[in-house]
C-alpha positions in Angstrom: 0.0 0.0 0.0 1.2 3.3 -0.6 2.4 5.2 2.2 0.5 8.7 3.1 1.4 11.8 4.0 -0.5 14.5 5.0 0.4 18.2 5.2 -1.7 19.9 7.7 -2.6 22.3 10.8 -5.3 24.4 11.1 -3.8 28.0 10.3 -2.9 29.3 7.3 0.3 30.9 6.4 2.2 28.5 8.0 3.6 26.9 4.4 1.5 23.9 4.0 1.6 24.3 0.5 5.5 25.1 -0.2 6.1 22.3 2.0 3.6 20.0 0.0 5.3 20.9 -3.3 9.0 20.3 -2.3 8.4 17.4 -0.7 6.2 15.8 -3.7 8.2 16.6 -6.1 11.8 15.5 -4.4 10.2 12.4 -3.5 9.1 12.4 -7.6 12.6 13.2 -8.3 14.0 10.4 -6.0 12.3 8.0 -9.0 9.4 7.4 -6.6 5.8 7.0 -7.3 4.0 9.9 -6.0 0.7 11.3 -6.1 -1.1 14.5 -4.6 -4.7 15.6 -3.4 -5.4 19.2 -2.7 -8.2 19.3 0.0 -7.9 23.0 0.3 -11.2 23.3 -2.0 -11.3 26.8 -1.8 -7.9 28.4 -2.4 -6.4 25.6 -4.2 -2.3 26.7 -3.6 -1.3 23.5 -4.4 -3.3 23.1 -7.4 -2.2 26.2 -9.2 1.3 25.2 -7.9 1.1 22.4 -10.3 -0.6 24.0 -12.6 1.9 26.4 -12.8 4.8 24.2 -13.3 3.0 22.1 -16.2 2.6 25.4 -17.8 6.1 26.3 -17.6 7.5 23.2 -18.6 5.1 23.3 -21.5 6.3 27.0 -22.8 10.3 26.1 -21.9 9.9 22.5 -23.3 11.1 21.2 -20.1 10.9 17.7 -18.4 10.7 18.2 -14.8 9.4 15.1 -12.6 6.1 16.3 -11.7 3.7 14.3 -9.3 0.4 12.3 -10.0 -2.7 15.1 -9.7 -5.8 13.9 -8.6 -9.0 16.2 -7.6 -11.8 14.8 -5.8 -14.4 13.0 -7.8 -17.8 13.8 -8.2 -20.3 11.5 -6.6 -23.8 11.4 -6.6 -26.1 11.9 -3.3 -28.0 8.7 -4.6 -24.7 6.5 -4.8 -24.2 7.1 -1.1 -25.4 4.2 1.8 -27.4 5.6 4.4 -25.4 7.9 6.7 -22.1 7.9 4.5 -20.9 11.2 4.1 -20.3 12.9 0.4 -16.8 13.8 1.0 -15.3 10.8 3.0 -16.8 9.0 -0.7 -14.5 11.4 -2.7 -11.6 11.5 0.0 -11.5 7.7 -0.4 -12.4 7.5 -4.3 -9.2 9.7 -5.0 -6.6 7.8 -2.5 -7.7 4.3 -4.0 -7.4 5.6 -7.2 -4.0 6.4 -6.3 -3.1 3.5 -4.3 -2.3 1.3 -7.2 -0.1 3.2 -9.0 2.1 5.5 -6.1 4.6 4.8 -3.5 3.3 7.6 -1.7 0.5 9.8 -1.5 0.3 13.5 -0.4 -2.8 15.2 1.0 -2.2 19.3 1.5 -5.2 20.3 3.9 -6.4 23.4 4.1 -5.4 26.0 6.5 -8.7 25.0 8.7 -10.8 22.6 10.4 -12.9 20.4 7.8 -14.9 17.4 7.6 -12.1 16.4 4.9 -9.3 17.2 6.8 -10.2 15.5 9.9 -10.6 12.4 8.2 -7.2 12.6 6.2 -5.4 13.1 9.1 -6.8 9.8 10.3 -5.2 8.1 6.6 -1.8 9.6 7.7 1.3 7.4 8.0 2.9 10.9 8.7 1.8 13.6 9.5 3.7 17.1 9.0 2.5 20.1 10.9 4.2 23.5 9.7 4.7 26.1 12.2 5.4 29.6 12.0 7.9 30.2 14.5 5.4 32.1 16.7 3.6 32.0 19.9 0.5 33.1 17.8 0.9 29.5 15.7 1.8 27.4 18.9 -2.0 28.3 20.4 -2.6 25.6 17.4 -0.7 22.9 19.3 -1.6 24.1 22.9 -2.7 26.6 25.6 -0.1 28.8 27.4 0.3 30.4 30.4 1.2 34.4 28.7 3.6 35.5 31.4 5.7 32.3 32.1 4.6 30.0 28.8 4.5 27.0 30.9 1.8 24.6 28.7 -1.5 24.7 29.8 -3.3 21.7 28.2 -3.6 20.6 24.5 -5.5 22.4 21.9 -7.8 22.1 19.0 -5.9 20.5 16.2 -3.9 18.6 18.7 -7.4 17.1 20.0 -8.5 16.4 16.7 -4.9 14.5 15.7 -5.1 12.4 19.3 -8.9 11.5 17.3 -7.1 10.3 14.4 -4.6 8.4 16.3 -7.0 6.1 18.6 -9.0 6.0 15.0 -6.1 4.5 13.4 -5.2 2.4 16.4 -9.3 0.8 16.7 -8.8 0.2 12.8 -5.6 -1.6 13.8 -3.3 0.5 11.4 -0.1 1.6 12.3 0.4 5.2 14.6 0.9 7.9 13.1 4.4 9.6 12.7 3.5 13.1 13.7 6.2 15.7 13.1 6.5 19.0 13.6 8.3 21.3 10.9 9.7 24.7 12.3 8.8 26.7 9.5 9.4 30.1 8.2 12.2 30.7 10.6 13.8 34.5 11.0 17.3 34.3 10.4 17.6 36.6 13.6 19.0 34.8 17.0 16.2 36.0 19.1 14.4 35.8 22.5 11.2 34.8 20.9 13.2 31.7 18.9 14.8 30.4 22.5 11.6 30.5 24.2 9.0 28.6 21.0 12.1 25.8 20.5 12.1 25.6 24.3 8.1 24.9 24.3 7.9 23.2 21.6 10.7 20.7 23.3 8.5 20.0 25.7 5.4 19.4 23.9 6.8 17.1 22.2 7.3 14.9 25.3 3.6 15.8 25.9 1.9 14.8 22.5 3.9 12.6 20.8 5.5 14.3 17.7 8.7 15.0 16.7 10.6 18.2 15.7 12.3 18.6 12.0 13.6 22.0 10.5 11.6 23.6 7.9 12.7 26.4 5.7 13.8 30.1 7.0 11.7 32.8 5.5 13.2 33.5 1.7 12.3 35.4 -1.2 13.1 32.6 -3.7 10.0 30.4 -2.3 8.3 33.5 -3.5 9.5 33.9 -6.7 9.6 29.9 -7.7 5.3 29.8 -7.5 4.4 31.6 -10.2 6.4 29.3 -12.6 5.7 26.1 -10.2 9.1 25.7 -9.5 11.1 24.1 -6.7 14.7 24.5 -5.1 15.8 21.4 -6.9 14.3 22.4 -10.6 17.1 25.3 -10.5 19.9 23.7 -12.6 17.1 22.2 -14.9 16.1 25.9 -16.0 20.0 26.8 -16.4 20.8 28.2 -13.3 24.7 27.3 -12.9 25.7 29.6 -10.0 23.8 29.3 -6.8 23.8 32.6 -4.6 24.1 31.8 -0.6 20.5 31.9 -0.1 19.8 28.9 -2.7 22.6 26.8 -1.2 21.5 27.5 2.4 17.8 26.5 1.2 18.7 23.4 -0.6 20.6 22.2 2.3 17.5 23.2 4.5 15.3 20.7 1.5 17.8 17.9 2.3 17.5 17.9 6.2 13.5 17.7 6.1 13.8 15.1 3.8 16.2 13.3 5.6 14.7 14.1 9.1 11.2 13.0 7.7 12.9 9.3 7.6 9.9 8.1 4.8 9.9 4.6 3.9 12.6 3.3 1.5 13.6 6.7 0.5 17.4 7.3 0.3 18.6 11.5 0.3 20.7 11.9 -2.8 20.2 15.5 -3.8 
C-alpha cells in the first residue's frame, strides 16, 4: 500500500503548500511514485502550484518530474449508503485511485478545520505540521500560560490529531508519525526563537510528535510559485551559479527530507 502523507494544521500561512510541493516533487525526483490531493477546496495553492509548473514546462519544453494530480471525484447523493458522508466517498475515491499506481500519496489540507481534513489526518502514516515560528501559531498545538509560557493543556488541532490516532489504532493500522516542521524561521538569533524551541521541546514529550527543520523565510519560495518551481528544478532551467541563499535553502530541503525518515527513501540530492 502506498504510504500517506499529510500536510496539515489548522492555520494558514504556516507553508503547507510550499512544503507540500517540495516534498512531492523531491520524493518524484527520487524515482518514486507519488501522487497528490489538494483538500484545500477553496484556495487551491497547491493546485495552481502544479498548474503552474505544467505550464512552464510546456512553454520552456522542459521535463521536470512532476507528481500524479488527482481532484476529488464527483459522486452522486444517490450512490451514497445511508449515513455515509459525500466527501469521505470522494476523499477515499481519489486515495484508492492512487493506491495502485504510487509509493506515496500526499494530501495538502487546508489551513482550517474540515470534515475532509479530519478524516485525512486519520489516513496519515505521517503527518507534518508547519509552524510559523510564533507563539500566535503554537496556540494551534496548545494553551499557554502568557507570562511564564508553561503549557496549559492541548488544543484544538492537537485534539483532533489524538482523534485520528485512537481512530487508526481501533482500525488496527499503524500510529501515526507526527512531526512538527519549524517553518518560516527568521534568520535573527532572538528571545522569541529560545523560548517557541524551548516549548515546543517539551510538547513534544507531551503529544507525541517530533521536531524537523523547515525552511527560513526566503524570497526565492516567492518567486519559484508563479512558474511552479522548486529548489531542486534550478539547474534544470540553467541556473549554474547558486547565490548563498539557494545553497543555504537546498541544504535546508535535504535535512527535512532526511529528518522526515519516509519509507525506503534514500537522500541523494
Amino acid at each position: 500500500m502506498a504510504h500517506i502523507i499529510v500536510v496539515g494544521n489548522e492555520k494558514g500561512g504556516a507553508g503547507k503548500s510550499t512544503v507540500s510541493m517540495h516534498v512531492a516533487t523531491a520524493l518524484a525526483r527520487l524515482k518514486h511514485r507519488v501522487g497528490v490531493i489538494d483538500l484545500d477546496l477553496r484556495q487551491k495553492t497547491l493546485t495552481r502550484y502544479l498548474e503552474n509548473r505544467l505550464l512552464y514546462m510546456q512553454k520552456h519544453a522542459l521535463d521536470l518530474p512532476v507528481p500524479e494530480f488527482r481532484d476529488l471525484p464527483d459522486v452522486e447523493k444517490r450512490e451514497l449508503a445511508a449515513g455515509e458522508n459525500i466527501y469521505d466517498r470522494r476523499l477515499s475515491m481519489a486515495v484508492s485511485g492512487l493506491e495502485p499506481i504510487c509509493d506515496f500519496i500526499l494530501i495538502d489540507c487546508p489551513g482550517s478545520h474540515t470534515r475532509l481534513s479530519q478524516v485525512a489526518h486519520s489516513l496519515a502514516d505521517t503527518l507534518i505540521t508547519p509552524l510559523n515560528d510564533s507563539f500566535l501559531d503554537f496556540d494551534l498545538l496548545a494553551q499557554t500560560d502568557g507570562e511564564t509560557h508553561e503549557i496549559l493543556g492541548p488544543s484544538v488541532y492537537s485534539e483532533m490529531v489524538w482523534s485520528a490516532r485512537q481512530l487508526r489504532a481501533q482500525a488496527g493500522l499503524t500510529p501515526i508519525d507526527w512531526v512538527v516542521v519549524r517553518n518560516r524561521v527568521g534568520p535573527q538569533r532572538m528571545v522569541n526563537k529560545e523560548l517557541m524551541i524551548a516549548s515546543l521541546n517539551k510538547l513534544a514529550r507531551r503529544l507525541g510528535f517530533r521536531i524537523a527543520p523547515g525552511f527560513t523565510e526566503r524570497v526565492t519560495f516567492r518567486e519559484l510559485f508563479p512558474r511552479g518551481l522548486t529548489l531542486l528544478d534550478l539547474r534544470d532551467i540553467g541556473v549554474k551559479q547558486f547565490n548563498i541563499s539557494m545553497v543555504a535553502a537546498r541544504q535546508e530541503l535535504r535535512d527535512l527530507m532526511t529528518e522526515l525518515k519516509l519509507p525506503g527513501v534514500s537522500i541523494d540530492f
